[in-house]
Every structure is written in C-alpha cells, then in structure tokens.
C-alpha positions in Angstrom: 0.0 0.0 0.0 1.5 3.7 -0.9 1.5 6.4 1.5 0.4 9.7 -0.2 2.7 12.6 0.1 1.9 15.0 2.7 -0.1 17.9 0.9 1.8 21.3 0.7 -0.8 23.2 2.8 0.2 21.5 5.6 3.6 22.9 5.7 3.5 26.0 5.6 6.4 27.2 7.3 8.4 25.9 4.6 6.9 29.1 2.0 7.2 32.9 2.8 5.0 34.4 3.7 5.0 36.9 1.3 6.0 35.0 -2.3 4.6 32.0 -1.3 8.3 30.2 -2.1 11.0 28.5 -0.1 12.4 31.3 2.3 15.9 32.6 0.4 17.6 33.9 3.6 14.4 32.8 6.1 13.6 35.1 8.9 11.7 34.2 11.6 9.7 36.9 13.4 8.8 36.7 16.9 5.3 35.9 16.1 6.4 32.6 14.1 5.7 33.5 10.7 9.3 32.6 8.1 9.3 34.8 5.2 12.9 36.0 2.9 14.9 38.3 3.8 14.3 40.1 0.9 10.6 39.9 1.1 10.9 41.4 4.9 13.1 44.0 3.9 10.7 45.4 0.8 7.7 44.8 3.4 9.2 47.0 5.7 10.2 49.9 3.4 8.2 53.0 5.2 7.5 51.8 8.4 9.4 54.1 10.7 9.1 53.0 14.3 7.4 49.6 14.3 7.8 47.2 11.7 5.5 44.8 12.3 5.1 41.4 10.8 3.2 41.6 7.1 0.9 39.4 7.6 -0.6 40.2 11.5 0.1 43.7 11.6 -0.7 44.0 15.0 -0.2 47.4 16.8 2.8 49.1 18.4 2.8 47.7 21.6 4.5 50.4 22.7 4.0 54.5 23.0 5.9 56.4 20.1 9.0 58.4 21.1 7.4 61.9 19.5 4.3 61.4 22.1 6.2 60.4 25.4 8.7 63.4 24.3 5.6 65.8 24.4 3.9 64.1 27.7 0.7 65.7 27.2 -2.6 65.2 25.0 -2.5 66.6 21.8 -6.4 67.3 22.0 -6.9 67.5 25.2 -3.4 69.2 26.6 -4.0 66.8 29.7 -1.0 64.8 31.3 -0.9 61.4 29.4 -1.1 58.7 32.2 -3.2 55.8 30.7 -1.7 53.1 28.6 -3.9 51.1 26.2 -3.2 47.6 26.5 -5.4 47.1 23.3 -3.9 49.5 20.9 -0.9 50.9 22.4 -1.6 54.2 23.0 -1.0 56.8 25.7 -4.2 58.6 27.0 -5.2 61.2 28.7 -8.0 60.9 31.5 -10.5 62.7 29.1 -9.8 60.5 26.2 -11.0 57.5 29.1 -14.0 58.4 29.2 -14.7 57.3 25.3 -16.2 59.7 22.5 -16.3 58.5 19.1 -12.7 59.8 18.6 -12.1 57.4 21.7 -13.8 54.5 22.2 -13.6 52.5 25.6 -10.6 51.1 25.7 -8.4 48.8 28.8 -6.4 51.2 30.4 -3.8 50.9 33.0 -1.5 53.2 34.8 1.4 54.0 32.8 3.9 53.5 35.8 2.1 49.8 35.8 2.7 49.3 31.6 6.1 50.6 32.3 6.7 47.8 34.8 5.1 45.0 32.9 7.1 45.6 29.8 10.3 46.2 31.6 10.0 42.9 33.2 9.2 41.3 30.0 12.1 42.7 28.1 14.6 42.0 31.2 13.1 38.4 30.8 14.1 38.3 27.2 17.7 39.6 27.4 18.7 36.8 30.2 18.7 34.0 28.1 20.0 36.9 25.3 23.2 37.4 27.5 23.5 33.7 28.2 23.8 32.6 24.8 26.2 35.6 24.0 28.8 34.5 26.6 28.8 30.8 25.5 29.5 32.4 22.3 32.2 34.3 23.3 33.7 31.3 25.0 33.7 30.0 22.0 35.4 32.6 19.8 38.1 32.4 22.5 38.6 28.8 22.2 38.8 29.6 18.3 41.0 32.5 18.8 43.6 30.1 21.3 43.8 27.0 18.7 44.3 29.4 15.7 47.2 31.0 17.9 48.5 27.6 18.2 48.2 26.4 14.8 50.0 29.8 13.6 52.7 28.9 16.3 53.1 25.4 15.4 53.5 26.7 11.6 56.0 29.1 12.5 
C-alpha cells in the first residue's frame, strides 16, 4: 500500500509568507511567521518606528517616542497617564472616558505598563546574554587553537 505525500498546505512554514516560495535567507519573526529576507526588507520599506510582521500587523505595543517626548494630549493638553493595553496608545483621563474619537478602551496606569514591559524585556535579554557568553567562549577557544596552529607553523 502507498502512503500519499503530505499535501503542501500542511507545511506552511516551509513558503514565505510573502511569495509563497521557499524562504531565500528565512527570517523568523517573533510571532512565528518565516518569510525571505528580501521579502521582509521590501515589506518593511516605510515603516518608521514599528515594523511589524506583514501578515498580522498587530499594533505598536509600545508609546511612540514623539508622544512620550511631548507628555501631554495633543487634543486634550492633559498629562498622558493611561496606557492602552489594546492598541498601544498613551491617553489622557479625558480620552477614558470614550467619544467617538475614543472609544472605551483597557487602560492601565502607565507606571504599571512601564513595569510590565520592563519585566518582560529584562526576561528576554537573560537567556539573550547567556547565549552571547557561551559564544564568546567560544570565539576564545577559536581564537587560542588558531594561535596555536600559527605557532606550530612558524
């Protein structure tokens, strides 16, 4: 009895993405989608701040520089304190209370967003700095045999 091959669709991380072909150069963004190099780079041509992956597009998860820099509400020249945990945004308490420029959003205290992703990104660099010391053990290893090779030559 043959076995049938395994349909395409049901790999997907083997295409981009974006060309639908195997990944020349694959990158893997943090949300798990694999798409080329190439095709990243050309996807994110524009975006300024934030790239974001091309196929979720999910929001900044974080306030812009140009709005923490100003510290205040643009429309209502309020003290931004809120944090949207749904799109990102700094808010005043005016723009809480939800208008049609503003709908209701989850807010928390920006000292408390702060803190959360603080803790998140301190979580991400320790296995970051781990990994970068093994490898700098290893370039010294590299570094000491080539020494003793050139010795051993000379």
């Amino acid at each position: 009895m043959a076995s049938s091959p395994v349909p395409l669709p049901l790999l997907p991380s083997l295409s981009c993405i974006m060309c639908q072909d195997v990944p020349r150069e694959p990158v893997t963004l943090s949300c798990g989608h694999c798409l080329c190099r190439g095709c990243l780079e050309r996807a994110w041509r524009g975006q300024e701040a934030y790239p974001t992956c091309p196929k979720c597009r999910p929001p900044p998860a974080v306030p812009t520089p140009d709005t923490v820099q100003r510290g205040a509400c643009s429309e209502h020249g309020e003290k931004l304190q809120l944090f949207s945990t749904q799109d990102g945004r700094l808010m005043c308490p005016s723009c809480r209370n939800g208008t049609e420029q503003h709908p209701p959003h989850t807010l928390v205290p920006l000292q408390e967003a702060v803190g959360g992703y603080k803790d998140e990104l301190i979580s991400a660099l320790a296995p970051l700095e781990a990994r970068l010391k093994e490898l700098q053990q290893m370039q010294c290893a590299q570094e000491q045999m080539i020494a003793q090779h050139r010795v051993s030559y000379c």
